[in-house]
C-alpha positions in Angstrom: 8.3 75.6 -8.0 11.6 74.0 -8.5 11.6 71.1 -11.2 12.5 67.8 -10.1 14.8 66.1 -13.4 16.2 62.9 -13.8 19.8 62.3 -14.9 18.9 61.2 -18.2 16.5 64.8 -18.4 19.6 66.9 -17.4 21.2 65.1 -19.7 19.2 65.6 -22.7 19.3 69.6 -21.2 23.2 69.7 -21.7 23.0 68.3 -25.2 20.7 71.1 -26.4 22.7 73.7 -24.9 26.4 72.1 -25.2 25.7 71.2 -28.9 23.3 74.0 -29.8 20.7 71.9 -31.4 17.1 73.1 -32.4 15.6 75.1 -31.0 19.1 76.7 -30.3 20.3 76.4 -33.7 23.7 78.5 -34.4 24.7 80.8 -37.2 28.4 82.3 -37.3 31.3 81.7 -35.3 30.6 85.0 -33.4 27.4 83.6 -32.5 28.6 80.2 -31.0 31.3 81.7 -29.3 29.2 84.2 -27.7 27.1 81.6 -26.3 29.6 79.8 -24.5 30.8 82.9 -23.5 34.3 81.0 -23.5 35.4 77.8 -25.5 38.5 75.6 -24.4 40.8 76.1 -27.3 44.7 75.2 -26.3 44.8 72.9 -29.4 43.3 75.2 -32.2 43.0 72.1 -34.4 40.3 71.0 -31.7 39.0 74.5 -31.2 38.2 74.8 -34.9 36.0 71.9 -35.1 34.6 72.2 -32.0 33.1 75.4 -33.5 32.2 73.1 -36.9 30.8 70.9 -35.0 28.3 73.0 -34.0 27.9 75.1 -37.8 26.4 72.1 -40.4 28.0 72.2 -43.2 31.0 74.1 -42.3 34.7 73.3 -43.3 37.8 74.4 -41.7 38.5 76.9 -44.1 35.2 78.7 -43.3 35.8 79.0 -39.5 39.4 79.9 -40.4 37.9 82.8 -42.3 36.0 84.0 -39.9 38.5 84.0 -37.1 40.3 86.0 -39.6 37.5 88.8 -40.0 37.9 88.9 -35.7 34.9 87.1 -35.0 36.5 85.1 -31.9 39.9 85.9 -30.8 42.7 83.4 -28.4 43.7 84.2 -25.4 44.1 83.0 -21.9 41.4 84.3 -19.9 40.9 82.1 -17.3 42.4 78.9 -15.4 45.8 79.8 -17.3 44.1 78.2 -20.4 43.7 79.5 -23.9 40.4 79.7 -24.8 38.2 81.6 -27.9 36.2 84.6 -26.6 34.1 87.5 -28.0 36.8 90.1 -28.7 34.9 93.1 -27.3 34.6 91.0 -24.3 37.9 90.4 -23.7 39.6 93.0 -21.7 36.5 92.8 -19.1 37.3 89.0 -18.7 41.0 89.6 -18.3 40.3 91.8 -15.4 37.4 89.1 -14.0 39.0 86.4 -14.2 42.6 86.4 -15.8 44.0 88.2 -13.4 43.4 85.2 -10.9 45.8 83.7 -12.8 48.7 86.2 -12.0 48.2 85.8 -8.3 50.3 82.1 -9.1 52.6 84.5 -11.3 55.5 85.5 -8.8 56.2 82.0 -8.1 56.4 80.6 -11.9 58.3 83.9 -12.2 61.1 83.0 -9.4 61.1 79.1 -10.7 62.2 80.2 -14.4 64.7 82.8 -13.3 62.8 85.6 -14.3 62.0 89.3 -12.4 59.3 91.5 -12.0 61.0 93.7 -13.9 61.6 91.0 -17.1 58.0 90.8 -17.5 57.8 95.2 -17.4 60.4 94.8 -20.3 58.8 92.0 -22.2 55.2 94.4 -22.2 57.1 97.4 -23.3 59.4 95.0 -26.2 55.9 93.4 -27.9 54.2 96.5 -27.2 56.4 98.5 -29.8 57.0 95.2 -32.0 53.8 95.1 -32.5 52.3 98.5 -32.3 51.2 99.7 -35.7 48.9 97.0 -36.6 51.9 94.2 -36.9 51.1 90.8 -36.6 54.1 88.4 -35.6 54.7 84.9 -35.3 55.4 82.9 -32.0 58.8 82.7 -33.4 59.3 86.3 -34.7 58.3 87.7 -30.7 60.8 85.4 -29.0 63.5 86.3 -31.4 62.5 90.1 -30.8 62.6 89.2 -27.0 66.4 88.1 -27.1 67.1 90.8 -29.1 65.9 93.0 -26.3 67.9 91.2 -24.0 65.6 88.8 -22.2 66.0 85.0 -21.8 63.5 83.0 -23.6 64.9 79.4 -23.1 63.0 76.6 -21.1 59.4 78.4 -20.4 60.7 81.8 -19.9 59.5 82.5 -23.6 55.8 81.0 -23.0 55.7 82.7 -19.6 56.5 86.3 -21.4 54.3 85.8 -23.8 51.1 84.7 -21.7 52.1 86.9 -19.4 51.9 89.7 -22.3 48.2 88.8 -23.2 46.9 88.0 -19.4 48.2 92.0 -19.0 46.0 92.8 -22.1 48.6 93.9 -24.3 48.6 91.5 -26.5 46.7 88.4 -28.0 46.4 85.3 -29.8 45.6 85.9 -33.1 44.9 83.4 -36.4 47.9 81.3 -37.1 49.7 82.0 -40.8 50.3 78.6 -42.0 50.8 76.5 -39.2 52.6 79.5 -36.9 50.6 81.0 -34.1 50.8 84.5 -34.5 50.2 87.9 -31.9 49.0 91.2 -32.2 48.2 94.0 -29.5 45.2 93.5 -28.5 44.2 97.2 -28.6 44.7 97.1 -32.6 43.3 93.8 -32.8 39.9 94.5 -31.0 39.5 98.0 -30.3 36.2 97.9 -29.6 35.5 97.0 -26.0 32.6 96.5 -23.7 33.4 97.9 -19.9 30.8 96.5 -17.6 30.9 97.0 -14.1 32.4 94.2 -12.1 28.6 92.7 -10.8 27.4 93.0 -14.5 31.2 91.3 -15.5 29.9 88.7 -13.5 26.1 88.0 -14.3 26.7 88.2 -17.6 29.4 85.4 -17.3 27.2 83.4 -15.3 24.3 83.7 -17.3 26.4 82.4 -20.2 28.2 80.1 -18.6 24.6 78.3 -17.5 23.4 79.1 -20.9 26.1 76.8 -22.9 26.4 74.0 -20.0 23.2 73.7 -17.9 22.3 72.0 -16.0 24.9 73.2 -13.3 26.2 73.7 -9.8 27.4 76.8 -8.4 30.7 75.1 -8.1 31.2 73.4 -11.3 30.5 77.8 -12.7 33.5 78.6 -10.0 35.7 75.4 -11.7 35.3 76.0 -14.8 35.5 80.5 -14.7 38.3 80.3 -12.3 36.3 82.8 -10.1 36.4 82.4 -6.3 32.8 80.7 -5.1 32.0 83.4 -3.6 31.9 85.4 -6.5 30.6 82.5 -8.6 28.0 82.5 -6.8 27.6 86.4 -7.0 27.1 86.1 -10.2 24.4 83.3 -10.4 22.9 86.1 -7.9 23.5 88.6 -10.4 21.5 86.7 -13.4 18.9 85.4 -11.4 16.3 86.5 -13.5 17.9 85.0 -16.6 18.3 81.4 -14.3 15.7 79.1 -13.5 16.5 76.5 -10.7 15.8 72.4 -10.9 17.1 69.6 -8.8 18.6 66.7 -10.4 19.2 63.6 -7.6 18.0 66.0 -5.6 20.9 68.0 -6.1 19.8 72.3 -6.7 21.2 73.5 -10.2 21.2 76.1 -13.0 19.3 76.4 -15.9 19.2 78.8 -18.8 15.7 80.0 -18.1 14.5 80.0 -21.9 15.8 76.9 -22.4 13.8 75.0 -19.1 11.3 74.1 -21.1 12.7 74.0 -24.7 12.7 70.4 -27.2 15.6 68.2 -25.8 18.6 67.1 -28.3 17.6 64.2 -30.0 18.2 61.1 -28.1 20.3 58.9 -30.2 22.1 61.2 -31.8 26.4 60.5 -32.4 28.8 62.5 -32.8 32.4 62.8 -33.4 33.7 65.8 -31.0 37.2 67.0 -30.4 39.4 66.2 -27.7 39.7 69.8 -25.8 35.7 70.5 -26.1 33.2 72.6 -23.9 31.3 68.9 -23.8 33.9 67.8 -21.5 36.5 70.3 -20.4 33.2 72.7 -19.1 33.0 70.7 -16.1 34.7 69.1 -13.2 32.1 66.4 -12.5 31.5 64.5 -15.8 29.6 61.3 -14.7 26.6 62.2 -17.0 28.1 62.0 -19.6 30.8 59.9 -18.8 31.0 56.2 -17.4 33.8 56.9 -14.8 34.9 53.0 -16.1 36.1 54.9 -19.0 37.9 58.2 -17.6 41.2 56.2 -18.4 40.8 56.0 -22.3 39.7 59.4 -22.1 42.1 60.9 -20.3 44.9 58.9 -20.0 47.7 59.3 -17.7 45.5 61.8 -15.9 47.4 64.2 -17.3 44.9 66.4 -18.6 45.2 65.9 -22.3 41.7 64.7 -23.3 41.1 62.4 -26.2 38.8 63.1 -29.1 35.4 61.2 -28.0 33.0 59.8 -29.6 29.3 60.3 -28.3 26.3 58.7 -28.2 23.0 59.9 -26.9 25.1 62.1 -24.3 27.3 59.4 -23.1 31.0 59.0 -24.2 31.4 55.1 -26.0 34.7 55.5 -27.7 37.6 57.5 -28.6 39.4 58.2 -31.9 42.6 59.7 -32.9 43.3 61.1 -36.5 46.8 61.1 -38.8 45.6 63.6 -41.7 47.5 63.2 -45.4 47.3 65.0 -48.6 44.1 63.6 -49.8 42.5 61.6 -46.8 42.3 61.7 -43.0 42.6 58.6 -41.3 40.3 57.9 -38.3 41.4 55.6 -36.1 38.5 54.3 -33.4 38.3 52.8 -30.1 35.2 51.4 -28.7 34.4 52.0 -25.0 31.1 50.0 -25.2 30.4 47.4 -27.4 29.0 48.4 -30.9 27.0 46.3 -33.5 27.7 46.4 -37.4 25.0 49.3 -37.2 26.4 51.3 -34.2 29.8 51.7 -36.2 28.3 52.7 -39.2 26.6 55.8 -37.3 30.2 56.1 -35.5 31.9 56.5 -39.0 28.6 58.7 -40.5 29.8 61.3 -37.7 33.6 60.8 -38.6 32.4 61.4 -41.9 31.3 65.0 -41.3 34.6 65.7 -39.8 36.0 64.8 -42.7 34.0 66.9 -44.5 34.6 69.8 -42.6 38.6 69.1 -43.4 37.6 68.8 -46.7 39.2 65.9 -47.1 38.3 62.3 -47.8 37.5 59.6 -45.0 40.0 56.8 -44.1 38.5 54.5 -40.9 40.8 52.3 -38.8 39.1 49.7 -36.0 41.0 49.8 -32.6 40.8 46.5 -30.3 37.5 47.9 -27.8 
C-alpha cells in the first residue's frame, strides 16, 4: 500500500536524507559523497562545506585532506556542471550522463571559433602534459594550450578544458593554493567500476532518491540530466531498493530503508552554502522554499544561489561572508521575521561554519 504523506512529512523525509541526520549519520567524505551519488560543487568554497556541513566537527582543512587522498574528485558529469563524485564512478557517469552534454557541443564549438579538430588537439596536448602523474594548474594547461597552437581567449580556454574532462581524459583535481588544478583522470583514479548501462542507471537512481527523497520521476531526469525516459528506466531498474508514497496526492520516490526511519529534528537551523544539494537537487523547491522568497535567494534569476539559512526545512534568510586573517564576517538577511532567540540559533549555526574555517565569528544584521 502506497503511503499517503503530508508536505510537512516529506519534508521532514528530505531533511534526513539531504542532511544525513541520525539514523543516517555520515563518516568520511567518501561516504557522503557516495550517498548523493553527485554533489553540486562549481564554487569549491561551497562544495567544501557543504560536505562539513554534513561531518560534525570537521574543518576545511580536514575535507581538504581528504579530497587530497582522492576520496571525491571534480568534474562535470552532468547538466554541464561541476560536481564532486566517487572517483571509481566516474568514467560510468561520463558515458551516462556527461555525454548529454556534448550533444550542445558543436554549437558552443562554432560560437567560439573553434573545430572539431581543436578539441582532437586540445585531448592529445593535456593528455601528454599531463601524462606521468603531473598535476597542473588552470593556468599552466592554457599556457600549454597556446603553446600548442590553440586559442584560449574568451571561453575557448574553459570550453577545451571541460571538453577535456567530459571526454574522460582529464579531471578536476584539489586546488594548490587558491589555483584549480588537472590531472588525467586515468592517473588520478585508476580504479574504475564498468557497470552495464541499466545497472549505470539504477544505481544512479537509487542514489539519487536516496540523498533527496521524496521525489518525482522528473525532478531525478532534472537534476541527472538523463532523458525521462531513461530516468524513469532507472527508477524501474531500483525498484526494489524504492518504496513509493504520495504527497498532495502526487506519486514519488523514497529510499526504501529510510520510509520508515526517525525524521530530522524539527526545529533544527542551519547555516548551508549557496551551491548545495538542499537546493540545487531539485527543480521544484516550494517545500522548502516560500516562492515569496526565490528573489533573495536567487537573485536576478541568474542561477547563482545564495548561501541560506534554514529552519526546520524551510529557507528564512540568506547570508553572505567576507573572510579575513583572523575572523570571518557573516553578514545576515532575514526572510521571515526572527525574535532575539531565533537569531541567536541563526548565529549558533554560523558559528559552526566558522568553526569549520577555523576561524573566529564576526556577525553583521542586514535590514529583513
Amino acid at each position: 500500500m502506497t503511503a499517503d504523506l503530508s508536505a510537512a512529512e516529506a519534508l521532514a523525509l528530505r531533511m534526513t536524507s539531504l542532511l544525513l541526520r541520525p539514523p543516517v549519520g555520515p563518516g568520511t567524505v567518501a561516504e557522503v559523497v557516495e550517498w548523493f551519488g553527485a554533489m553540486q560543487a562549481q564554487d569549491l568554497a561551497s562544495g567544501l562545506w557543504s560536505l562539513g556541513a554534513r561531518l560534525p566537527g570537521w574543518t576545511v582543512t580536514d575535507v581538504q585532506a581528504a579530497l587530497e587522498r582522492r576520496e571525491a574528485l571534480r568534474t562535470w558529469p552532468m547538466r554541464g556542471t561541476v560536481h564532486l563524485i566517487p572517483p571509481a564512478d566516474t568514467r560510468w557517469m561520463l558515458e551516462l550522463t556527461g555525454v548529454r552534454a556534448l550533444a550542445g557541443s558543436a554549437t558552443r564549438r562554432a560560437q567560439l571559433g573553434l573545430t572539431e579538430a581543436d578539441e582532437a588537439r586540445a585531448l592529445d596536448v593535456l593528455g601528454v602534459a599531463l601524462a606521468g602523474g603531473g598535476r597542473l594548474t588552470r593556468a599552466q594547461c592554457l599556457a600549454t594550450l597556446r603553446e600548442a597552437g590553440l586559442g584560449t581567449d574568451g571561453q575557448r580556454g574553459y570550453h577545451l578544458l571541460w571538453y577535456a574532462s567530459v571526454r574522460g581524459v582529464t579531471c578536476v583535481a584539489p586546488t594548490i593554493g587558491t589555483e584549480q588544478t588537472f590531472a588525467l583522470l586515468d592517473e588520478w583514479a585508476p580504479e574504475q567500476r564498468r557497470p552495464e548501462r541499466d545497472e549505470a542507471l539504477a544505481l544512479l537512481a537509487h542514489r539519487y532518491v536516496r540523498g533527496h527523497g521524496p521525489v518525482t520521476d522528473r525532478e531525478f531526469a532534472g537534476w541527472s540530466g538523463l532523458t525521462l525516459t531513461d530516468a524513469r528506466r532507472g527508477l524501474t531498474a531500483a525498484a526494489d531498493l524504492l518504496s513509493t508514497v504520495r504527497v498532495d496526492g502526487e506519486p514519488m520516490y523514497v529510499d526504501a530503508a529510510l520510509a520508515d526511519t526517525p525524521r530530522a529534528p524539527a526545529a533544527e537551523v542551519l547555516a548551508l552554502p549557496g551551491f548545495d544539494e538542499y537546493l540545487l537537487g531539485y527543480r521544484d523547491r516550494t517545500l522548502m522554499l516560500d516562492p515569496a522568497h526565490r528573489a533573495a535567494v536567487v537573485p536576478g534569476n541568474n542561477g547563482i544561489f545564495q548561501a541560506t539559512v534554514v529552519c526546520a526545512g524551510r529557507v528564512v534568510g540568506v547570508w553572505k561572508r567576507k573572510v579575513g586573517r583572523e575572523a570571518v564576517t557573516l553578514t545576515v538577511r532575514p526572510l521571515v521575521p526572527m525574535t532575539d532567540d531565533d537569531r541567536a540559533d541563526v548565529e549558533r549555526a554560523l558559528t559552526r561554519y566558522a568553526d569549520f574555517l577555523e576561524l573566529a565569528p564576526r556577525f553583521d544584521w542586514a535590514a529583513a
